[in-house]
N, C-alpha and C positions, 0 to 999 in steps of 0.2 A: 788385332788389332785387335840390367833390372832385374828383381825378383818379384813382381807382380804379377803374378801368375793365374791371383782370383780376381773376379771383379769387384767394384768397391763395395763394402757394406752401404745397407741403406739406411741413410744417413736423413735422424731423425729433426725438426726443426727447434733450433735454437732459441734462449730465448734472449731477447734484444739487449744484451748488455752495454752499458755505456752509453747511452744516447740521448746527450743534451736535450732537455725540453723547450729549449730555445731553436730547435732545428724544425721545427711544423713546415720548414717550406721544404725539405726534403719529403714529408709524407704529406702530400696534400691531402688525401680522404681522411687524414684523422683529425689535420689541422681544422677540416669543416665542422667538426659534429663536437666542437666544444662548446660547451653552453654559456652562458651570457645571465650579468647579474648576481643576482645571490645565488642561483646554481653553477656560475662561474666561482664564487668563494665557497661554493660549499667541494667543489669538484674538484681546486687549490690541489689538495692533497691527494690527489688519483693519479695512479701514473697516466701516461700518454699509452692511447690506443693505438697500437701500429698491427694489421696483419700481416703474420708470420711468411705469409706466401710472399711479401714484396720486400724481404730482409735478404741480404746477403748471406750465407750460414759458412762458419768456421767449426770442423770440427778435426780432432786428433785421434789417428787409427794408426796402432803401432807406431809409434812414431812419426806417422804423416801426417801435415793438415790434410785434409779436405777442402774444398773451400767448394763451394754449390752456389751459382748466379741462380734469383728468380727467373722467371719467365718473363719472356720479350713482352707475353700480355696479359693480364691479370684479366678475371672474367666478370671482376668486380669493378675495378677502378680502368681498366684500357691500357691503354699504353704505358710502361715503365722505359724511358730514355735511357739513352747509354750513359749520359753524364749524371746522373739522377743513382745509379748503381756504381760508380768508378766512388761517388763522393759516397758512400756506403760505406764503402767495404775501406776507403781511406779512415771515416768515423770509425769506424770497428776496428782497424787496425791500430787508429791511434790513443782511442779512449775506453774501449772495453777492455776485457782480463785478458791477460797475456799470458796464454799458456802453453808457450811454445820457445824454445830456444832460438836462439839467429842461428840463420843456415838452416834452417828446416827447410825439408824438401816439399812442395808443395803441390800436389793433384789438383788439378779443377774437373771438376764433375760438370761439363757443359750441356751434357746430356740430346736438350735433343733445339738448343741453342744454337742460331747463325753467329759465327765468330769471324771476322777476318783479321788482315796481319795489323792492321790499325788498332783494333782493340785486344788482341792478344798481346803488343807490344806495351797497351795503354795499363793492360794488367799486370806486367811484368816487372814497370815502371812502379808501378803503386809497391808490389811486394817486396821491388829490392830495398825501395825505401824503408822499409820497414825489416833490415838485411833476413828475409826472405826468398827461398827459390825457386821459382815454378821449371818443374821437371817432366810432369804427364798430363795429357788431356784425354779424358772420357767424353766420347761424342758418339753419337748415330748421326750425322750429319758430315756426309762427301766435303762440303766445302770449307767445313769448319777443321775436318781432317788435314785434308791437301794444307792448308791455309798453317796449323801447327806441324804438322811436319818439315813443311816447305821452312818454317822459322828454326826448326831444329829440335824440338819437344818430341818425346817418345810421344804415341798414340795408341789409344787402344778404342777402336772404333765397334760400338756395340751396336745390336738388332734395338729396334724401335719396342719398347717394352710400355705395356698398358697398365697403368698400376692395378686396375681392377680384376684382375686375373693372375691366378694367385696358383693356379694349378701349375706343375712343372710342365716345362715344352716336351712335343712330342719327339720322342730320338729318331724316328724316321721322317722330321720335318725337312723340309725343304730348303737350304743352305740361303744366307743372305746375299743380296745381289753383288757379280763381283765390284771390289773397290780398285779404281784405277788412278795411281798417282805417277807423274811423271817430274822424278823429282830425284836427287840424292839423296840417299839416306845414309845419314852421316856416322862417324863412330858415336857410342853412348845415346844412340837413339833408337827405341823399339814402335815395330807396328804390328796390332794386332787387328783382326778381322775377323767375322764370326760365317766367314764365304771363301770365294777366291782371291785371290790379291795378287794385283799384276803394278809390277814397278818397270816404267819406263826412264831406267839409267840407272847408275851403277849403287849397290851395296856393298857401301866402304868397310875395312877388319872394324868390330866391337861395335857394327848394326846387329840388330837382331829383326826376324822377320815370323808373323806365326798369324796362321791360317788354319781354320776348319776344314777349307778347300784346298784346292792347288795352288803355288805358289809360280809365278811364272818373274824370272827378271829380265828385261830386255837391256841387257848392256854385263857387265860384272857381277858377280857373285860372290864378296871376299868376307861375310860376317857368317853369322848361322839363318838357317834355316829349318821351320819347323812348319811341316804340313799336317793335313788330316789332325789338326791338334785336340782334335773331340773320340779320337779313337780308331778314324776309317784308313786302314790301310789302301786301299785302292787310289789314294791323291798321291801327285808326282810335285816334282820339283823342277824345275826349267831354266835352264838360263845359255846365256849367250858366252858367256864364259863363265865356267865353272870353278872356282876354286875359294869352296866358300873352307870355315875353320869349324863347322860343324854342319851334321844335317841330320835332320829328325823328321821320322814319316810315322804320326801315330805314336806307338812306344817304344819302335826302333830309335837308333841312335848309332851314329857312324861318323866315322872321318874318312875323307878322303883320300886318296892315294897321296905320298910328296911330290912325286915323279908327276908333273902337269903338259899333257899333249902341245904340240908347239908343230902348226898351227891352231891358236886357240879355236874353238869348235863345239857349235850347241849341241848339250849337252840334258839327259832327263835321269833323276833319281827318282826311282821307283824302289815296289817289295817287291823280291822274288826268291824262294825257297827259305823263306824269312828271315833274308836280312836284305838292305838296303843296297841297291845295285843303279851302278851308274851307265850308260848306255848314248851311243848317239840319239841323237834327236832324229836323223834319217834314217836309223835301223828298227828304232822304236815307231816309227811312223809306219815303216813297210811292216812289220811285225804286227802292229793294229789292226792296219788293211787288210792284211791275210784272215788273222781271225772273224775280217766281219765279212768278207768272202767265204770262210768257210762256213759261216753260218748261212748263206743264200742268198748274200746279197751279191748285186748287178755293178758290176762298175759302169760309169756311164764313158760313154762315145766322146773321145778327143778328138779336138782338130788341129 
């Protein structure tokens, strides 16, 4: 958590195109600080102060919009409402520069914003209006995740990132916590995750699935699959039934057998002799056991 394979460029702030000076009731903190009198006709001709932090931003990378909500809460002004942002980004779409073709495919950079299917649909609405597509969501955020996938939008669910820190991550850091959706994922929708990622039901053909960690599906397995996507061979693949249309562990890359065991039966892809090897799930489990037995460890006492 397509060919989006990098994360989005960081996407610099816009500057306020198109916004009627008759709208002050959309920016209350700017509409306060006009002045009064003859420094009202002297000020006539100033544009309107709006900060940048509480604009909607539109931007074009390769071919995609961008499209970047502010923050739930400005540290200046407080609260920014959901209707207060929907009628935004409606202004921006209907009276600033159009520099986009219809049918553009559209990212939202949600970042590290609560989304649910009310206002992802209230977004969806705004940009078809404007024949508009919303196709991906950028989140660090579980519920905003579930919530666009659950609706059918690819995801690529990113680590909580500090702007102020500017040094690269450590490569022996600590994987993001697993993400756990219980949900379909349907053809033409990708999930990425910067951890484990466990799906609870089925991976329709032309999902696609990709993980730093292990990938685990509780139900079907029929799109691709890509673990250890940051390099580590050691992550496996899981599922309850196996018969994805690709599998990638790291910078392996394998097909499946045609020939599909019947009865179906869980099922792990793993490295081994380096290439990609598929294995029951109860042979690979007693296989584990053994090694951590040989190492001295104590099985414990059944009853």
């Amino acid at each position: 958590m397509v060919s989006d394979d990098a994360s989005p460029p960081m996407v610099t702030d816009l500057p306020n195109h198109g916004v009627p000076p008759d709208r002050a009731d959309i920016f209350p903190a700017a509409a306060d600080t006009q002045p009064q009198g003859a420094d009202a006709r002297g000020a006539a001709d100033q544009p309107l102060a709006v900060n940048p932090r509480q604009q909607v931003q539109l931007t074009s990378v390769d071919g995609i919009l961008h499209l970047v909500l502010p923050p739930e809460v400005d540290p200046e002004t407080g609260i920014i409402t959901w209707p207060e942002q929907i009628q935004q980004l409606k202004l921006r779409l209907e009276t600033g520069e159009r520099f986009w073709q219809d049918e553009t495919i559209v990212h939202l950079i949600a970042q590290e914003r609560l989304l649910d299917a009310r206002q992802l649909q209230a977004l969806e609405d705004t940009l078809s209006a404007a024949k508009l597509r919303l196709k991906r969501v950028f989140t660090s955020r579980r519920p905003t995740a579930l919530a666009a996938v659950t609706a059918g939008y690819s995801v690529d669910q990113q680590a909580v990132v500090h702007p102020l820190v500017q040094s690269p991550a450590d490569p022996g850091q600590a994987l993001a916590e697993p993400l756990y959706l219980q949900t379909t994922v349907r053809s033409g929708v990708e999930i990425r995750h910067p951890g484990t990622l466990v799906i609870v039901g089925d991976a329709n053909p032309g999902s696609s699935l990709v993980a730093e960690g292990d990938i685990l599906v509780w139900g079907r397995l029929r799109g691709t699959a890509h673990a250890g996507a940051a390099g580590n061979r050691d992550r496996r693949i899981m599922a309850l039934h196996m018969q994805p249309t690709q599998l990638r562990i790291a910078d392996l890359v394998a097909r499946p057998p045609d020939a599909v065991p019947e009865p179906y039966r869980p099922e792990v892809a793993y490295v081994g002799e380096e290439m990609i090897r598929i294995a029951r799930a109860q042979d690979v489990a007693q296989q584990t056991l053994n090694q951590t037995l040989s190492r001295g460890a104590q099985p414990l006492e059944t009853f």
